[in-house]
C-alpha positions in Angstrom: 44.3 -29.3 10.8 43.8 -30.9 14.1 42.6 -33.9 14.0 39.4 -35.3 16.9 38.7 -38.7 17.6 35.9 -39.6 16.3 33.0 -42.0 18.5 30.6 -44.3 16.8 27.3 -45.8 17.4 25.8 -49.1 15.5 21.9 -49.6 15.6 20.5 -52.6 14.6 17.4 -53.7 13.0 16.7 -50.9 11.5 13.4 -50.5 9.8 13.8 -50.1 6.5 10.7 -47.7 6.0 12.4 -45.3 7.9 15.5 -45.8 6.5 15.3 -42.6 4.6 14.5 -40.5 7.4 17.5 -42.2 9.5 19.8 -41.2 6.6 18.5 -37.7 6.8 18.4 -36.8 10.2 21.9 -38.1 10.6 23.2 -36.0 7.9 21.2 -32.8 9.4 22.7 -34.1 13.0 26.1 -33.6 11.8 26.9 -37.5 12.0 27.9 -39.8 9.4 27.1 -43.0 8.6 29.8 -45.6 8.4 28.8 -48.8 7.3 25.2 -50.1 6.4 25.2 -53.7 6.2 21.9 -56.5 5.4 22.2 -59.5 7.2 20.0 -62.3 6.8 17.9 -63.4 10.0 18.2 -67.1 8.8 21.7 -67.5 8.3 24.5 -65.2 10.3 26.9 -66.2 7.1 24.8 -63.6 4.6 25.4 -60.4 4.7 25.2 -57.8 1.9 27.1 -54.0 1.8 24.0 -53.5 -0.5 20.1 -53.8 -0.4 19.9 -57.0 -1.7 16.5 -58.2 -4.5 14.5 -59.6 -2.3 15.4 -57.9 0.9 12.6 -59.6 3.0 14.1 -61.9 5.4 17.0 -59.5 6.2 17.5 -56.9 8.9 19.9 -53.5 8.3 22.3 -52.7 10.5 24.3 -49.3 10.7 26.7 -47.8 12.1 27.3 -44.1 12.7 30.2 -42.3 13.9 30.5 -38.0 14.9 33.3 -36.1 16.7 30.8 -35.1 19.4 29.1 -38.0 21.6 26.9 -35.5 22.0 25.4 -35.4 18.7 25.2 -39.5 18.4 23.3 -38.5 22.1 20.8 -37.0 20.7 20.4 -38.4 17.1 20.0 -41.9 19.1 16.9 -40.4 20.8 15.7 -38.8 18.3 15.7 -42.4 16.3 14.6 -44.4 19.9 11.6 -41.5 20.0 10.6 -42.3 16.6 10.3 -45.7 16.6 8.1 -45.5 20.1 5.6 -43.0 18.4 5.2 -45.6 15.4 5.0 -48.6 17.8 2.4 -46.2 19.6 0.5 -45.6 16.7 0.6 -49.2 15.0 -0.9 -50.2 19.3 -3.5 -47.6 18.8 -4.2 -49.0 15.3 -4.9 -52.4 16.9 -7.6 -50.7 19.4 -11.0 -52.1 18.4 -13.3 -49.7 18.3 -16.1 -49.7 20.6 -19.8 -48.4 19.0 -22.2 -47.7 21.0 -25.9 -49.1 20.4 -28.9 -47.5 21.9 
């Protein structure tokens, strides 16, 4: 068996409601993911290997390795697309609406 180097990509602050649909499209993307880590926004000492209680206060970060760059290409923007569409949606959200009064 011949063995390929393998490449890997970290992203952090990972939402965690979308942390299921990360997992998934990596795993359908043929990458894998290597580490997934919590690490407290207050204090750089804390971090877990684990979702920890009370996981407000922390942000995930992950890393993600394939023996292609190319699939890490495009499973980094399919994530970057995602999380502009919910942006997008949580702007248009914020949009008062206008009535109009006759």
């Amino acid at each position: 068996m011949k063995n390929f180097p393998t490449r890997y990509l970290e992203f952090k602050n990972v939402n965690k409601d979308i942390m299921d649909w990360f997992e998934d499209v990596a795993e359908e993307n043929n990458c894998r993911i290597e580490k997934k880590e919590w690490k407290s926004k207050y204090n750089s000492y804390v971090t877990y290997d684990y979702e920890p209680f009370c996981s407000e206060g922390f942000e995930i970060n992950v890393i993600v390795s394939a023996r292609d760059l190319g699939y890490l290409n495009f499973f980094k923007y399919l994530y970057t697309e995602k999380v502009n569409t919910i942006d997008f949606l949580n702007n248009c959200m914020k949009i008062p609406t206008i009535k109009n009064y006759i």
